[in-house]
N, CA and C of each residue as an Amber inpcrd file, in Angstrom:
protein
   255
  -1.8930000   7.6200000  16.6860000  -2.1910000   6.9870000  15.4000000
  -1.2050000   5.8410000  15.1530000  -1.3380000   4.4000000  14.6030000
  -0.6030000   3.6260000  14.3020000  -0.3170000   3.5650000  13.1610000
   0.5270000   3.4540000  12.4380000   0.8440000   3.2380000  11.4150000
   1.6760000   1.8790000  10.6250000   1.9830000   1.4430000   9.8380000
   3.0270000  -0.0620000   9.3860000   3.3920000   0.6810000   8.0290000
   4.5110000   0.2860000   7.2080000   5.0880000   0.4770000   6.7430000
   5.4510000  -0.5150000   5.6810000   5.3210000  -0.5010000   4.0060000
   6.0710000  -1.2950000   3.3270000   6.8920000  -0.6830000   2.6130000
   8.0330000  -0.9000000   2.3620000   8.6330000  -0.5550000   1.0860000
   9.3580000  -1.8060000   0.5060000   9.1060000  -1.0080000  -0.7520000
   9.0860000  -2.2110000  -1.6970000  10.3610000  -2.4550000  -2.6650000
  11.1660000  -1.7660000  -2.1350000  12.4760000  -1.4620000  -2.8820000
  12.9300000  -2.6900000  -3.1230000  13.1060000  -3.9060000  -2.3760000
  13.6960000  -4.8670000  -2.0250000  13.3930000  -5.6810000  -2.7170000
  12.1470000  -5.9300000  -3.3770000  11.4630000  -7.0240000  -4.0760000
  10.7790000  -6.3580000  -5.4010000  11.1900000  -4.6940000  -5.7860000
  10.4660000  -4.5400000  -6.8950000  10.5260000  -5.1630000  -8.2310000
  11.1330000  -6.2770000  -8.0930000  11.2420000  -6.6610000  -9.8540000
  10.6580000  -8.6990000  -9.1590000   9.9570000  -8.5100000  -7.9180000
   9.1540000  -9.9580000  -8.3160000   8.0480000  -9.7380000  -8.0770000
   7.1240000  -9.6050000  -8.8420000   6.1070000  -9.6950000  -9.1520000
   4.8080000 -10.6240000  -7.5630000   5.2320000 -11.5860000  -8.0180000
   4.1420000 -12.4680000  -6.8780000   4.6860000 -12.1500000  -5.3820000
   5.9650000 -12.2800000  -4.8110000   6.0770000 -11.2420000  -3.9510000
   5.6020000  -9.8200000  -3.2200000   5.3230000  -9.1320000  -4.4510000
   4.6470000  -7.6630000  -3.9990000   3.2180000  -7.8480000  -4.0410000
   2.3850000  -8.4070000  -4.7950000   1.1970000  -8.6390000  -4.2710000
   0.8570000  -9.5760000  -2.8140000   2.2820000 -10.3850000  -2.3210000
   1.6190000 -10.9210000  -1.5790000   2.1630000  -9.8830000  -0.1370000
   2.9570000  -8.8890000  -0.0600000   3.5780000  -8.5090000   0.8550000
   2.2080000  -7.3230000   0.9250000   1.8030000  -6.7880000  -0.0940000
   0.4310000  -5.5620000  -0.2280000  -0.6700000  -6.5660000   0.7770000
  -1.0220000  -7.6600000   0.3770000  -2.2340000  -8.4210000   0.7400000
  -1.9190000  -8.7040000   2.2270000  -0.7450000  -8.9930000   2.3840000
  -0.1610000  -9.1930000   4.3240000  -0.3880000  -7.8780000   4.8090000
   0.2180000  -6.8140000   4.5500000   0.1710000  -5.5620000   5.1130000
  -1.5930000  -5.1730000   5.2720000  -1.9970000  -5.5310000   4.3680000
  -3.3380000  -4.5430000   4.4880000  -4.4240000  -5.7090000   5.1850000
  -4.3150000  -7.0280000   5.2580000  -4.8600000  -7.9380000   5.9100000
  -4.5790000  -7.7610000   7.6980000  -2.9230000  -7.3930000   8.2100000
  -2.5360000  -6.7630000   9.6670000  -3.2250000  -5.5590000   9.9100000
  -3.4900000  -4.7970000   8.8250000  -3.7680000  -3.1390000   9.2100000
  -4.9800000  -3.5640000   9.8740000  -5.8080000  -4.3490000   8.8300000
  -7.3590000  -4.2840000   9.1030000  -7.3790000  -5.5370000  10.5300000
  -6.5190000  -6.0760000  10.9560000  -6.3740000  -6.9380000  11.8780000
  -6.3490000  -6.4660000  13.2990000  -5.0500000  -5.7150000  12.6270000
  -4.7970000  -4.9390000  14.2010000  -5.5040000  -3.6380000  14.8160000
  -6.3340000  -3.0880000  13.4000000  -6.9690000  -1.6950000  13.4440000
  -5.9420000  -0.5570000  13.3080000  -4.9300000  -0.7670000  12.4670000
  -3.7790000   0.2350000  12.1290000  -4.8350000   1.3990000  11.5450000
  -4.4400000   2.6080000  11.4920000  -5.0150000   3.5580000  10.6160000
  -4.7360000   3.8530000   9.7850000  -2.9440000   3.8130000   9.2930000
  -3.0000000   4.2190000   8.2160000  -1.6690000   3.2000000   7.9130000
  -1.1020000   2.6490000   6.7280000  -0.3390000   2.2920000   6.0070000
   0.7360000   3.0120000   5.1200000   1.7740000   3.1320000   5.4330000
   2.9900000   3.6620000   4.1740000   3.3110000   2.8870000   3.4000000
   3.2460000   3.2740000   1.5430000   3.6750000   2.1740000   1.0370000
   4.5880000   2.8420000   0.4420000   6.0170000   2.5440000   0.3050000
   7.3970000   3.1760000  -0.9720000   7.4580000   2.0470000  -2.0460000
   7.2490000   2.7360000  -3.0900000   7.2910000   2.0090000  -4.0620000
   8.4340000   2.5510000  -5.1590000   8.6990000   3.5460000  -4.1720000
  10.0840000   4.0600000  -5.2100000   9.8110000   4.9220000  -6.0530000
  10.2480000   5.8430000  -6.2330000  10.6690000   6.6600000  -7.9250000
  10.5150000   6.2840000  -9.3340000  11.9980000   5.3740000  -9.1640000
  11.9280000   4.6400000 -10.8440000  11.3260000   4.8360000 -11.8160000
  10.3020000   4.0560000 -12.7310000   9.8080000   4.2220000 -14.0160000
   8.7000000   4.7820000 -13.6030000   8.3040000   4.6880000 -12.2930000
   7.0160000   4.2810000 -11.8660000   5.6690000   3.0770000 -11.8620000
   6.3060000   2.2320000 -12.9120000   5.7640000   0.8510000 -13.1380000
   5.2790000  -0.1740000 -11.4540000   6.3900000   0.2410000 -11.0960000
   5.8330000  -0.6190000  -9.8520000   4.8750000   0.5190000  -8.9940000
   4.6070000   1.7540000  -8.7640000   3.7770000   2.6230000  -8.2630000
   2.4380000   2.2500000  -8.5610000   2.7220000   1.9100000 -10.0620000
   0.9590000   1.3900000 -10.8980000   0.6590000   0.5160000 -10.5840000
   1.7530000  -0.6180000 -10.7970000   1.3280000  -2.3600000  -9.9580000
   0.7100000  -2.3980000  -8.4210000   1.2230000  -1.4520000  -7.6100000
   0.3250000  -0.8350000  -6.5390000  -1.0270000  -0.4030000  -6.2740000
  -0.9530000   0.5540000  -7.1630000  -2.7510000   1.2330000  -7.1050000
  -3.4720000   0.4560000  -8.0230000  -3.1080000  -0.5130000  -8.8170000
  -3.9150000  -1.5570000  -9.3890000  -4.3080000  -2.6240000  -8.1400000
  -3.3730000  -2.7390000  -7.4030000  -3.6780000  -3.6920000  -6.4630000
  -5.1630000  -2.9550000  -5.7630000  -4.5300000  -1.7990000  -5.3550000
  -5.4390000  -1.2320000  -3.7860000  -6.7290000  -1.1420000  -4.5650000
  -6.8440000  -1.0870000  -6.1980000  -8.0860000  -0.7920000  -6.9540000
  -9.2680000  -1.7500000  -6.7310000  -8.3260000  -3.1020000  -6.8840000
  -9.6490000  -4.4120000  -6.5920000 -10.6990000  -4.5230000  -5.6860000
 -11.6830000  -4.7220000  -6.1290000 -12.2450000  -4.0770000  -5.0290000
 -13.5440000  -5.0980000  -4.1080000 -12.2060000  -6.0670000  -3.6430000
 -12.1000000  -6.9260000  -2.7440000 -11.6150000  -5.9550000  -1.6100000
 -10.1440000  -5.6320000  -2.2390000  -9.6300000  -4.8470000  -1.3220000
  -9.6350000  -3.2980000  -1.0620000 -10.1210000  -2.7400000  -1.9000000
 -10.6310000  -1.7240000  -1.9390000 -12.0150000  -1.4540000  -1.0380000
 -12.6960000  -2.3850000  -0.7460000 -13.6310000  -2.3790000   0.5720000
 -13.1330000  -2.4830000   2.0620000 -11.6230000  -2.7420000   1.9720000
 -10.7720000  -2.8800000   2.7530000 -10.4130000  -1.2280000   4.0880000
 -10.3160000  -0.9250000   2.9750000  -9.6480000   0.7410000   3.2160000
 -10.2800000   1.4360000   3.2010000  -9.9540000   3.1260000   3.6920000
 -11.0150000   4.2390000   3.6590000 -10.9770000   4.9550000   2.4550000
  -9.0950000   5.3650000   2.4180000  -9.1230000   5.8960000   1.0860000
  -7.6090000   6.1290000   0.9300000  -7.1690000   6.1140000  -0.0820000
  -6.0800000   6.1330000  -0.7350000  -4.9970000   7.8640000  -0.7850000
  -3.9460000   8.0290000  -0.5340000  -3.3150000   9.4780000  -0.5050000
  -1.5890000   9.1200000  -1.3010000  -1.9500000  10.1360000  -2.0060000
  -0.1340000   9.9510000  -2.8550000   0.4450000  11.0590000  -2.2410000
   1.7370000  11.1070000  -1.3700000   2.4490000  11.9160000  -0.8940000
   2.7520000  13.0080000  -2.2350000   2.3710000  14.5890000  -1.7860000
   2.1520000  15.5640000  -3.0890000   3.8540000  15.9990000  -2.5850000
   5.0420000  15.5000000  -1.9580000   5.8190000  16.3370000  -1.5120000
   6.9590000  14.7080000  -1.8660000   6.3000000  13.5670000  -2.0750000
   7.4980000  12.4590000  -2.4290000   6.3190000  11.0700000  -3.3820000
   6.6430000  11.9310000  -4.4240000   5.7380000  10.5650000  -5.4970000
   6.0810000   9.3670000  -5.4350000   7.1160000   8.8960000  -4.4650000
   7.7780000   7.4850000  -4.9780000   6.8250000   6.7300000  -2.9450000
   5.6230000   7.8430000  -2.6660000   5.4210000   7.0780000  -1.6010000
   3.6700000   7.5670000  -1.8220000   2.7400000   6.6490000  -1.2580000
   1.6880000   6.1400000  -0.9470000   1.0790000   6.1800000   0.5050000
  -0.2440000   6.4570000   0.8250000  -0.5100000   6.7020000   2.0670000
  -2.0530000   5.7650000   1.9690000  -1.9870000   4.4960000   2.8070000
  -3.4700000   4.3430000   2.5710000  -4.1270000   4.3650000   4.2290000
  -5.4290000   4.7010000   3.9210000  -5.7310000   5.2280000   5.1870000
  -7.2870000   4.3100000   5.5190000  -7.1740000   3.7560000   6.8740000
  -8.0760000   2.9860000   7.0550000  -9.0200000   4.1920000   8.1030000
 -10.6350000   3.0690000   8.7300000 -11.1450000   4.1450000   9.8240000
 -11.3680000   2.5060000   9.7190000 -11.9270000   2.2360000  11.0010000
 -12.6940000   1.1070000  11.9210000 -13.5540000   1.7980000  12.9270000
 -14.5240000   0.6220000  12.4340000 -15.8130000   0.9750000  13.0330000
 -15.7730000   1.0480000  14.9050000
């Protein structure tokens, strides 16, 4: 299984940054045929967790992916999971 990895620790307080680092990651997944994606979005308020699943919601990109998984064992992480045809 392949997987890529973002975390977002690094850039959580810029805004146009994290949408564009979500839109790179999930544009390679579906590029390279990754299966699944890690996203850390951290703990914190959870504000940036939401700015996340608002993203994966659009559903531009939401035709993108297979389906979406919130780690039930670390809330501050995200699992999105592709299939290719």
């Amino acid at each position: 299984m392949s997987k890529l990895k973002l975390d977002l620790h690094d850039i959580f307080n810029k805004g146009d940054q994290i949408e564009r680092a979500l839109q790179d990651i999930i544009e390679e997944a579906v590029a390279k045929k990754i299966d699944e994606i890690e996203i850390i979005p951290g703990k914190g308020s959870g504000q940036l967790k939401k700015r996340v699943l608002r993203f994966l919601d659009q559903r531009h990109i939401k035709q993108l992916y297979h389906r979406l998984e919130k780690d039930s064992k670390n809330w501050g992480r995200l699992f999105v999971r592709f299939r290719h045809e």
